[in-house]
Every structure is written in C-alpha cells, then in structure tokens.
Gaussian input, Z-matrix of N, CA and C with variables (Angstrom, degrees):
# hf/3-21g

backbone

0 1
 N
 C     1     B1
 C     2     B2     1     A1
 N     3     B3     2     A2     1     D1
 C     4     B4     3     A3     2     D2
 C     5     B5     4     A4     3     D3
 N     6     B6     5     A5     4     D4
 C     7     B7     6     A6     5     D5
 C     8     B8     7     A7     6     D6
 N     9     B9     8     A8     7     D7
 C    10    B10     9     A9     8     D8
 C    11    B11    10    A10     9     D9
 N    12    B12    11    A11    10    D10
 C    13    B13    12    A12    11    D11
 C    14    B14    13    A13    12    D12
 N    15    B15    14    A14    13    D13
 C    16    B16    15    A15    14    D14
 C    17    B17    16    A16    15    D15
 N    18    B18    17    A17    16    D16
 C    19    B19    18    A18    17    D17
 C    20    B20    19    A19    18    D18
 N    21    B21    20    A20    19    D19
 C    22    B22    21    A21    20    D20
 C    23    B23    22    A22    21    D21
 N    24    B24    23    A23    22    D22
 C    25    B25    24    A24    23    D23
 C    26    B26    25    A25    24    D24
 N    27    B27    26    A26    25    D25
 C    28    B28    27    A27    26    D26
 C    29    B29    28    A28    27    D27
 N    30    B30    29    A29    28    D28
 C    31    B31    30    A30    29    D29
 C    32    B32    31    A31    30    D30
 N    33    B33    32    A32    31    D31
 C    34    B34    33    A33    32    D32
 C    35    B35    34    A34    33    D33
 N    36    B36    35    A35    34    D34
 C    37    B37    36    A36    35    D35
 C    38    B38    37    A37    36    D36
 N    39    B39    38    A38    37    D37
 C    40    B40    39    A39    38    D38
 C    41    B41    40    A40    39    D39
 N    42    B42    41    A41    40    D40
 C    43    B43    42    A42    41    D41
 C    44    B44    43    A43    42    D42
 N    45    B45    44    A44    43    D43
 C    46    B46    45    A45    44    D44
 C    47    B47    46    A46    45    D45
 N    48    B48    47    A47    46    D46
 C    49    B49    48    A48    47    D47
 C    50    B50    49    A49    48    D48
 N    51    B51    50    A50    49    D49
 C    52    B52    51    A51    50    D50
 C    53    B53    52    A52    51    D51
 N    54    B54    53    A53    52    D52
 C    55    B55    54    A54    53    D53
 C    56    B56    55    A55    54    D54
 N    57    B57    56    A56    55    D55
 C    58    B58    57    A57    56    D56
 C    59    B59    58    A58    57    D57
 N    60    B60    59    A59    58    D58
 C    61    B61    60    A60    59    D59
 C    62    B62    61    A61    60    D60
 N    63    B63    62    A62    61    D61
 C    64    B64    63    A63    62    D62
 C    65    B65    64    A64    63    D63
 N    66    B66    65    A65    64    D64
 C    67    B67    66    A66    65    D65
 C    68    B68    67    A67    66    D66
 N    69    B69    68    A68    67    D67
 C    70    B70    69    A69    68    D68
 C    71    B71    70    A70    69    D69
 N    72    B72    71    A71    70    D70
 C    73    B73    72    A72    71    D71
 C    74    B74    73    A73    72    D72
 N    75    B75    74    A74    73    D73
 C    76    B76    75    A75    74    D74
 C    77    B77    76    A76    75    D75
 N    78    B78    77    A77    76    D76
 C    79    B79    78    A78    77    D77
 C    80    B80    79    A79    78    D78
 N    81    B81    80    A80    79    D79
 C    82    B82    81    A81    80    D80
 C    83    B83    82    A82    81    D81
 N    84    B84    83    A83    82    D82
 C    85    B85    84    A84    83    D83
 C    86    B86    85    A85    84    D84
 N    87    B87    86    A86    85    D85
 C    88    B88    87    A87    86    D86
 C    89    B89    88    A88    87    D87
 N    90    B90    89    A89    88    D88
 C    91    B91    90    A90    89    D89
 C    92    B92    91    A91    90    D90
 N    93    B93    92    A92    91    D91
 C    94    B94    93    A93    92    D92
 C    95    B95    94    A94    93    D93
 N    96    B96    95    A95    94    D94
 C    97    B97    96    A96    95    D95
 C    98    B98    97    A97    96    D96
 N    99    B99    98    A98    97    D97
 C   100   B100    99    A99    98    D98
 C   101   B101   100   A100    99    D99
 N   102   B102   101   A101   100   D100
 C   103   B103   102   A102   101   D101
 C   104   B104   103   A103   102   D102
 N   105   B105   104   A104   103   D103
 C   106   B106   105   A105   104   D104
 C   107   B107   106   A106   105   D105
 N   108   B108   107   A107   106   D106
 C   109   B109   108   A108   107   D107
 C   110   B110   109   A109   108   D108
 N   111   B111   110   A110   109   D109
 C   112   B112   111   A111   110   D110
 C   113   B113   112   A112   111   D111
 N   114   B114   113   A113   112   D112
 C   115   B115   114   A114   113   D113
 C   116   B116   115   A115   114   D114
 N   117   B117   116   A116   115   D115
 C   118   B118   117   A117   116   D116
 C   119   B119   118   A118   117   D117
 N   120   B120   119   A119   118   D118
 C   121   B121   120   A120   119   D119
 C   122   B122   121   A121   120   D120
 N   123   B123   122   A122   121   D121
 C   124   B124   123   A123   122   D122
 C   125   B125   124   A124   123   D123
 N   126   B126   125   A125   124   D124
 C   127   B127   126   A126   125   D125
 C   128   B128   127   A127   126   D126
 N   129   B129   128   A128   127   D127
 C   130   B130   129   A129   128   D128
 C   131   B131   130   A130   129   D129
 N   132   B132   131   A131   130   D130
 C   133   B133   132   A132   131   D131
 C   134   B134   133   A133   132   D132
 N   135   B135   134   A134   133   D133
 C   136   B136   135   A135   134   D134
 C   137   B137   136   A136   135   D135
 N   138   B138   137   A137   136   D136
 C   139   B139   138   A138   137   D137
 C   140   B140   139   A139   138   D138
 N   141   B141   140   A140   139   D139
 C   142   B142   141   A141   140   D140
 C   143   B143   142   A142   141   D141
 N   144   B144   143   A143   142   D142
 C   145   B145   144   A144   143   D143
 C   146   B146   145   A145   144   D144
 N   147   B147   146   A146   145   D145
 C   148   B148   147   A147   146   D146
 C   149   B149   148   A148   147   D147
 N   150   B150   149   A149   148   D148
 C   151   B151   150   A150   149   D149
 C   152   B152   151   A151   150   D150
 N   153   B153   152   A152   151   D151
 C   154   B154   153   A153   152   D152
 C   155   B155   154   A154   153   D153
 N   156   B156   155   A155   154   D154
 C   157   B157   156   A156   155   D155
 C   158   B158   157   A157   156   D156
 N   159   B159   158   A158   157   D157
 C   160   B160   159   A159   158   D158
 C   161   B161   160   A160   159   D159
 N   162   B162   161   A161   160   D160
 C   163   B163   162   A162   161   D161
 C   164   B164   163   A163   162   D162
 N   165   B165   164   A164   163   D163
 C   166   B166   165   A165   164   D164
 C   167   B167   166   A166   165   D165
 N   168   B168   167   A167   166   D166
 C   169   B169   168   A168   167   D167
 C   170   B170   169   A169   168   D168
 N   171   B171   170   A170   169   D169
 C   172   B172   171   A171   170   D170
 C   173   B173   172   A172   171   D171
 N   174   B174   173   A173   172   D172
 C   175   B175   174   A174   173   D173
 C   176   B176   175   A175   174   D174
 N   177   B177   176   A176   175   D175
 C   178   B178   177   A177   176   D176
 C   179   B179   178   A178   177   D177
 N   180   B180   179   A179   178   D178
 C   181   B181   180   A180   179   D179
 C   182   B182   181   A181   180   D180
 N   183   B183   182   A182   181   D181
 C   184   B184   183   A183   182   D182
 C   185   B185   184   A184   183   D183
 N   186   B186   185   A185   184   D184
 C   187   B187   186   A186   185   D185
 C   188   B188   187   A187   186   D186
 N   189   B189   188   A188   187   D187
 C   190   B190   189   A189   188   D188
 C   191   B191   190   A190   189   D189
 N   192   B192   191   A191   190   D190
 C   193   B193   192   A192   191   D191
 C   194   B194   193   A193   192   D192
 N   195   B195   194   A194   193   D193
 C   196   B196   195   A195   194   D194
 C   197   B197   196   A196   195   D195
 N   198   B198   197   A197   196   D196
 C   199   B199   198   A198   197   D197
 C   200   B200   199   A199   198   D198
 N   201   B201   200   A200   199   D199
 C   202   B202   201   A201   200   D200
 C   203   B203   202   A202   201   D201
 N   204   B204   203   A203   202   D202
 C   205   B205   204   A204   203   D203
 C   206   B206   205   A205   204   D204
 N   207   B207   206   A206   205   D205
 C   208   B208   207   A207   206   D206
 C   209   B209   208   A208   207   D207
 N   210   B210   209   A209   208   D208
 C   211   B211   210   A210   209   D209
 C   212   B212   211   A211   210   D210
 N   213   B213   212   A212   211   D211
 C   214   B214   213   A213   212   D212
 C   215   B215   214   A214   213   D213
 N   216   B216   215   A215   214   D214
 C   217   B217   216   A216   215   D215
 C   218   B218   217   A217   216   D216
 N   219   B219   218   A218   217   D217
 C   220   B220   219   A219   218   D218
 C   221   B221   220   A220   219   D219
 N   222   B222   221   A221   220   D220
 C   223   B223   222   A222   221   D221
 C   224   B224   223   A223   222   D222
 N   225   B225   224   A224   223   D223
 C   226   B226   225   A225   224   D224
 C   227   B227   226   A226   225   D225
 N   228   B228   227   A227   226   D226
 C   229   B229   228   A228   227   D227
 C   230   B230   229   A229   228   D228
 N   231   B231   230   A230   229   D229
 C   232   B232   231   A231   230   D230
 C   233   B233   232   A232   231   D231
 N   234   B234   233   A233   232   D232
 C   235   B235   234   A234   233   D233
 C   236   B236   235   A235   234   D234
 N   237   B237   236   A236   235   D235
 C   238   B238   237   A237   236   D236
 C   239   B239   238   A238   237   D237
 N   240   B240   239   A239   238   D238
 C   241   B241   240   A240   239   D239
 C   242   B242   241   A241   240   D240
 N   243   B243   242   A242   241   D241
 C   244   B244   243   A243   242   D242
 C   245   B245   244   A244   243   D243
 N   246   B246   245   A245   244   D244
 C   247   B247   246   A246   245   D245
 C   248   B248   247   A247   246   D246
 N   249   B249   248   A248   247   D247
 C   250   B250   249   A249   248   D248
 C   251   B251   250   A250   249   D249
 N   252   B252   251   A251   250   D250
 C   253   B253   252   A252   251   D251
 C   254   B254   253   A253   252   D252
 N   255   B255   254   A254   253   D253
 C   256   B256   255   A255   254   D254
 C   257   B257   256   A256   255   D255

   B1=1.4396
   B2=1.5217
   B3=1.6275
   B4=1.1694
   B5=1.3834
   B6=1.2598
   B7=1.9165
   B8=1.5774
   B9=1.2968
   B10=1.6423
   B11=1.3748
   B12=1.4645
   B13=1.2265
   B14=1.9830
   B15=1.8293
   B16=1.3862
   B17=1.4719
   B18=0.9476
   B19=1.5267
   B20=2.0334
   B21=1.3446
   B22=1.3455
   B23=2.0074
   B24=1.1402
   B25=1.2747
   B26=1.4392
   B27=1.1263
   B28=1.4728
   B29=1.0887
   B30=1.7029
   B31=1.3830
   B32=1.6105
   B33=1.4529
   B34=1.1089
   B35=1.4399
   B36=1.5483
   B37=1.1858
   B38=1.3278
   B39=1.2799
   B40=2.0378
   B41=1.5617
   B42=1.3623
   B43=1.3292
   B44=1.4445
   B45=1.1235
   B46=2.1274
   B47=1.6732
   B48=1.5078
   B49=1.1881
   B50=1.5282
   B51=1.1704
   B52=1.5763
   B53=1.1831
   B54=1.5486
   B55=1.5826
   B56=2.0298
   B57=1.1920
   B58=1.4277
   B59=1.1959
   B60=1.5623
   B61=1.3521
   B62=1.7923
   B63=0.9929
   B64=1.7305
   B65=1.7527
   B66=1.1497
   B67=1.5753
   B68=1.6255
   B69=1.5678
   B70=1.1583
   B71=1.9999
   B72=0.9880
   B73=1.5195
   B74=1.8277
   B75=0.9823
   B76=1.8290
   B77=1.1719
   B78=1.6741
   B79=1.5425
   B80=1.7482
   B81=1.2900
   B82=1.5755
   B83=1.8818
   B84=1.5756
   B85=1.7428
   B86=2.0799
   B87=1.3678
   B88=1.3801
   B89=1.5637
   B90=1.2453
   B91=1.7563
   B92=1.9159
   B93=1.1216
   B94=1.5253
   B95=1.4447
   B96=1.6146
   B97=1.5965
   B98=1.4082
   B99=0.9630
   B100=1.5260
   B101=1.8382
   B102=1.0775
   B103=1.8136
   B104=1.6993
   B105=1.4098
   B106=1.8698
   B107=1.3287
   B108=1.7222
   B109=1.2269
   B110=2.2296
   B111=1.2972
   B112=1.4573
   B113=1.8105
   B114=1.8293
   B115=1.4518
   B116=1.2917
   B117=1.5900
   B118=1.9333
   B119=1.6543
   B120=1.3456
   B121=1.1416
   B122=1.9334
   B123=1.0577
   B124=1.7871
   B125=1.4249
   B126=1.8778
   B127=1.5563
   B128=1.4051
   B129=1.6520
   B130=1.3894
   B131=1.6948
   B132=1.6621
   B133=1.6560
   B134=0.9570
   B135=1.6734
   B136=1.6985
   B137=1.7422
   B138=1.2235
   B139=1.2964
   B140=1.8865
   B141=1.3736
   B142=1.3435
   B143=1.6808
   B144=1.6222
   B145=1.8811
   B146=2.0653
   B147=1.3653
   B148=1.3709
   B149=1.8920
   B150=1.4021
   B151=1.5231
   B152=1.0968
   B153=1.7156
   B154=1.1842
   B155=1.8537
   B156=1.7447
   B157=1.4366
   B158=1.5003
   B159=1.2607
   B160=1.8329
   B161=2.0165
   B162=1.2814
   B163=1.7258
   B164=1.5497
   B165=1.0665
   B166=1.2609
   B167=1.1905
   B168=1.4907
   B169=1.0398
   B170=2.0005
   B171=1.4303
   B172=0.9661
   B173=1.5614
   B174=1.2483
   B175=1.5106
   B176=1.6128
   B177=1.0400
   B178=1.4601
   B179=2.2105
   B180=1.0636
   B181=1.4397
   B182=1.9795
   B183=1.4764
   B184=1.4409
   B185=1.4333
   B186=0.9873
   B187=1.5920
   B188=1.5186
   B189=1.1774
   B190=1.6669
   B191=1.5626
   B192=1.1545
   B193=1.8377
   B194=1.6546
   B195=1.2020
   B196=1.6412
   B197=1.9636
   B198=1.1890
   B199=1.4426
   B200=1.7318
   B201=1.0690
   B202=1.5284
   B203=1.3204
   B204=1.4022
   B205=1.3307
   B206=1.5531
   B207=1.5300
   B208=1.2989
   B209=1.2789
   B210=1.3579
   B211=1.0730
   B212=1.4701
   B213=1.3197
   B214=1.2262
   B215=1.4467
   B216=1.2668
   B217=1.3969
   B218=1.2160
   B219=1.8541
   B220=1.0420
   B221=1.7485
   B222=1.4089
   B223=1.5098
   B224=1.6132
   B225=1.5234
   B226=1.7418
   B227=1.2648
   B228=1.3287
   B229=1.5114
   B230=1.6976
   B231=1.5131
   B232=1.3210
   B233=1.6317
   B234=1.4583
   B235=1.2085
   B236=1.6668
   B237=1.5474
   B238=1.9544
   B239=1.4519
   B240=2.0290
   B241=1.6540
   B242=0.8191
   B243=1.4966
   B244=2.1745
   B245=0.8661
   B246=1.2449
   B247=1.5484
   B248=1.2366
   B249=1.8340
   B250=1.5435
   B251=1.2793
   B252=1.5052
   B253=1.6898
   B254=1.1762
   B255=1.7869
   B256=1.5224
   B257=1.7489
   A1=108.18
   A2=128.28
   A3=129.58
   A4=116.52
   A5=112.71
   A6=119.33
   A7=75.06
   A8=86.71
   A9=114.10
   A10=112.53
   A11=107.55
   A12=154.86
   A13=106.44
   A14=97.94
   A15=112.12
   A16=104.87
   A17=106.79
   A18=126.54
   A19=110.59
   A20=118.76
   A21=130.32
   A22=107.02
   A23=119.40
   A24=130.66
   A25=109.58
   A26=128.44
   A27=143.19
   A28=116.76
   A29=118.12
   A30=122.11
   A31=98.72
   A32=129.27
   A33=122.60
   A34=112.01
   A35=114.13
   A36=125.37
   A37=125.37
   A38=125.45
   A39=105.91
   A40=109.23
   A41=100.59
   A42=102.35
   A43=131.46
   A44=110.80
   A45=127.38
   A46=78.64
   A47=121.87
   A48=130.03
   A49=119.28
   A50=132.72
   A51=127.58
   A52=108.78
   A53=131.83
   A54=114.41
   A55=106.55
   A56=106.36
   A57=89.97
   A58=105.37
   A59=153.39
   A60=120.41
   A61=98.27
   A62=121.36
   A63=118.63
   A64=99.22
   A65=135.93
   A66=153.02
   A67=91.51
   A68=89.89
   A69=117.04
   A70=97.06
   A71=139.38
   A72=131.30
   A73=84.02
   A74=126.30
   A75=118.76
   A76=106.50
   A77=119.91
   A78=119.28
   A79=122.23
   A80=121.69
   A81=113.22
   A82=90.23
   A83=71.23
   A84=82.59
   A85=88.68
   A86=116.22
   A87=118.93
   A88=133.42
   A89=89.61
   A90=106.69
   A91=105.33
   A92=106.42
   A93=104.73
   A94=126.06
   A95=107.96
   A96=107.04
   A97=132.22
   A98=126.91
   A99=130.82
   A100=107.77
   A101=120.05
   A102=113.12
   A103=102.51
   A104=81.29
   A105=79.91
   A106=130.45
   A107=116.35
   A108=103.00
   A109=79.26
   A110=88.86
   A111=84.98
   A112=105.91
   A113=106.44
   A114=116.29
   A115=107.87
   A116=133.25
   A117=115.52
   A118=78.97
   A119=97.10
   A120=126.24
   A121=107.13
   A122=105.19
   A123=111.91
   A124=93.91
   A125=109.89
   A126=109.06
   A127=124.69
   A128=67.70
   A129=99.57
   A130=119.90
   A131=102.52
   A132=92.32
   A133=143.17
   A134=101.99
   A135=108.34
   A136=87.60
   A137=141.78
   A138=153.22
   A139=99.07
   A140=101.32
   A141=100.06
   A142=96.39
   A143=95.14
   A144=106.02
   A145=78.33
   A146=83.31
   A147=102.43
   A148=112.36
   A149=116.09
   A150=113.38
   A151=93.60
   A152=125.02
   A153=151.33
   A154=99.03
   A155=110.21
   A156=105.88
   A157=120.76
   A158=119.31
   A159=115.15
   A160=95.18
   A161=102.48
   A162=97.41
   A163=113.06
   A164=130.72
   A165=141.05
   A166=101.11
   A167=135.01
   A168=148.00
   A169=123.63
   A170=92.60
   A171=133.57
   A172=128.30
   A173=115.68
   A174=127.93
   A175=110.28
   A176=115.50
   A177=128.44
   A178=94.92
   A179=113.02
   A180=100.61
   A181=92.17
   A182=110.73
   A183=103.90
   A184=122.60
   A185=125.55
   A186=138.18
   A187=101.33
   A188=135.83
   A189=137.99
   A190=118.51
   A191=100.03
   A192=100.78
   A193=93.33
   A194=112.92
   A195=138.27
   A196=107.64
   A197=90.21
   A198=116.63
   A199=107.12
   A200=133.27
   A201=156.17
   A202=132.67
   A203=122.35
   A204=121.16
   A205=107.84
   A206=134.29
   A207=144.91
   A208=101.77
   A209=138.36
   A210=140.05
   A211=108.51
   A212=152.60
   A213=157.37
   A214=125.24
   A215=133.08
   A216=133.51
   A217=96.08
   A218=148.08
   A219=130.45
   A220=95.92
   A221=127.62
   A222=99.44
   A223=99.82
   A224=106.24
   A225=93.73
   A226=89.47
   A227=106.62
   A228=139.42
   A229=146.36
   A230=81.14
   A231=99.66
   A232=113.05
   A233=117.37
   A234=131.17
   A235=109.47
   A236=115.34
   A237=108.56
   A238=85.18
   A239=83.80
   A240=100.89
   A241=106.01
   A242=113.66
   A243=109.23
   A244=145.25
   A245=113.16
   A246=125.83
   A247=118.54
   A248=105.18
   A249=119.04
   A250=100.09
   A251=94.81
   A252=108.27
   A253=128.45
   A254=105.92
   A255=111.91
   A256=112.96
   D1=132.53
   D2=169.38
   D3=-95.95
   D4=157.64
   D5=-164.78
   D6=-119.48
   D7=139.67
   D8=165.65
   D9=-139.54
   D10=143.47
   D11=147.06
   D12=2.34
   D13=-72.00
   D14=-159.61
   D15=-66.15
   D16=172.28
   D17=-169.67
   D18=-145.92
   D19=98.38
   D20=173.73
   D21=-32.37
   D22=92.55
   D23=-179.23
   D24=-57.93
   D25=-10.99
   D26=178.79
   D27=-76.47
   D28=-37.87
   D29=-159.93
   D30=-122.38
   D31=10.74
   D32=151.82
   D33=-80.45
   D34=150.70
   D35=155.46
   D36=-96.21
   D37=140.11
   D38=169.23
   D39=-97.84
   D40=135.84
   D41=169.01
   D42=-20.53
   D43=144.34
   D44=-169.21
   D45=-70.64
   D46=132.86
   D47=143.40
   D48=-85.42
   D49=89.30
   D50=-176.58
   D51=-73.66
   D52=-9.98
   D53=-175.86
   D54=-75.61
   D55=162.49
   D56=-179.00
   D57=61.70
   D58=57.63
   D59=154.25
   D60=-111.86
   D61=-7.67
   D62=-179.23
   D63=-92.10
   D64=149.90
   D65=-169.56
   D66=-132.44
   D67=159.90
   D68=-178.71
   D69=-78.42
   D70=0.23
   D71=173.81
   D72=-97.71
   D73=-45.60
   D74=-168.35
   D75=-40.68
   D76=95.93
   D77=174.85
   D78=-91.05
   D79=159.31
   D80=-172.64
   D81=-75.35
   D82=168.33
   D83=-159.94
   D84=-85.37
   D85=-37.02
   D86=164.96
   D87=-27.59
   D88=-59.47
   D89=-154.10
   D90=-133.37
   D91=-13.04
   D92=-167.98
   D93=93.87
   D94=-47.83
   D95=174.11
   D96=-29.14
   D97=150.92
   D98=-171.15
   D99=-49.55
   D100=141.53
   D101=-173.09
   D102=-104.93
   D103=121.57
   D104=153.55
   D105=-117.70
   D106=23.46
   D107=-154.28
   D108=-155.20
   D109=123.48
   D110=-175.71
   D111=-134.37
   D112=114.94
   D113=-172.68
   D114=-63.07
   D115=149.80
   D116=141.86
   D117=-111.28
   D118=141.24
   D119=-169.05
   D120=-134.07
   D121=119.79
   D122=-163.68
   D123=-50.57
   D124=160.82
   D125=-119.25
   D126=-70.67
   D127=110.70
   D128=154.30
   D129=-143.92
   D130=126.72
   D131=-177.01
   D132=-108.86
   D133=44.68
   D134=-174.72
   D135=-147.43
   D136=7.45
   D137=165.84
   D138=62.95
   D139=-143.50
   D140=-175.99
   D141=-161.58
   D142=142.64
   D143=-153.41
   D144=-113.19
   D145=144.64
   D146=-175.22
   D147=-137.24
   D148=116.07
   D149=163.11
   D150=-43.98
   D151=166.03
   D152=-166.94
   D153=-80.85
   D154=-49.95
   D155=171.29
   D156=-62.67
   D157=-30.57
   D158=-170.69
   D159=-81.67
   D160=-28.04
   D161=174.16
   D162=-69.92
   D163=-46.22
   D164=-168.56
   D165=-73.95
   D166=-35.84
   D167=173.50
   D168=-56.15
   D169=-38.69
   D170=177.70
   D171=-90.23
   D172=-21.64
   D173=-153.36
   D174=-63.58
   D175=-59.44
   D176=-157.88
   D177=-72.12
   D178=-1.72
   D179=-176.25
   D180=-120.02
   D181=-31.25
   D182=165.17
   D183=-66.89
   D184=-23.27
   D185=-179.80
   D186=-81.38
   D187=-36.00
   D188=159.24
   D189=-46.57
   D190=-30.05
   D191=-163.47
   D192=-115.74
   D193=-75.49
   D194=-166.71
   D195=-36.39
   D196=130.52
   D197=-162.33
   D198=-83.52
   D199=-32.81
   D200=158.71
   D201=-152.77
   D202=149.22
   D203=-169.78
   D204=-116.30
   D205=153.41
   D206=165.05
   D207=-110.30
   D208=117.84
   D209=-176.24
   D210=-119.59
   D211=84.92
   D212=154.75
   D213=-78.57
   D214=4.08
   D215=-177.68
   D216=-52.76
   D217=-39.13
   D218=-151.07
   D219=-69.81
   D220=26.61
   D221=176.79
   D222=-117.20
   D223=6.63
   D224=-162.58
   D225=-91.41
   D226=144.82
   D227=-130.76
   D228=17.53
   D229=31.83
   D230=171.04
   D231=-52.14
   D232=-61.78
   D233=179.43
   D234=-83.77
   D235=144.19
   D236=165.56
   D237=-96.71
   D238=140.81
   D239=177.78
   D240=-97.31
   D241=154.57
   D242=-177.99
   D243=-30.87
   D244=-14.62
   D245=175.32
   D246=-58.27
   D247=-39.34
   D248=-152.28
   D249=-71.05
   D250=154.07
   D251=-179.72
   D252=-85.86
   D253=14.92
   D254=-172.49
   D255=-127.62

C-alpha cells in the first residue's frame, strides 16, 4: 500500500470563523434592537440573540446555564448609522 501526500478536499472542513457571525438584521430576542450578543444555550439550536443591555442585564444567570457565548458588542458604534448627522 502507498501513503500519499493528497488529502480528499471534500471531506475537509475549514475552521468555524466566529468573528462576524451576528448582522446588523440579528435582532434581540427581548426588545428587537439590533443583537450583539448571541447565547447557545443547552438544547437549544438556534441559541438566543441579546442587545448588549438585555445581556448585561441578564449575564450573571446566562453564564450559569449557557453553553457558549458570541460576544460582539465591541462593534456598537463602531459604524454612524444613517441617521447621523456626520
């Protein structure tokens, strides 16, 4: 038997990129506001998207149960939204 080199490109996966996975449509499941913060929470398979206030609000009893965290708040106000006057 010969060992080769190649590797079936089909049956690799590429690594989960988690940066970027919440969008500006990803609303909190609370209040509606835009989400930056998205729970997986044991089963459950679509987790739960949280504004930065209903998470923080929330934190210390989601961190008890919750299985991983997405944390993106560092972008709110990264960008001015259309509104802004500048």
């Amino acid at each position: 038997m010969e060992l080769t080199d190649t590797v079936d490109e089909e049956t690799v996966e590429a690594p989960l990129d988690l940066s970027d996975v919440l969008k500006i449509t990803d609303r909190c499941d609370q209040c509606g506001a835009q989400a930056f913060i998205w729970v997986n929470m044991p089963n459950s398979k679509a987790g739960l998207l949280f504004c930065n206030h209903h998470f923080r609000k929330n934190e210390t009893k989601l961190r008890e149960v919750a299985i991983d965290f997405i944390d993106e708040s560092y972008k709110i106000n990264k960008k001015a939204s259309a509104s802004s006057p500048d």
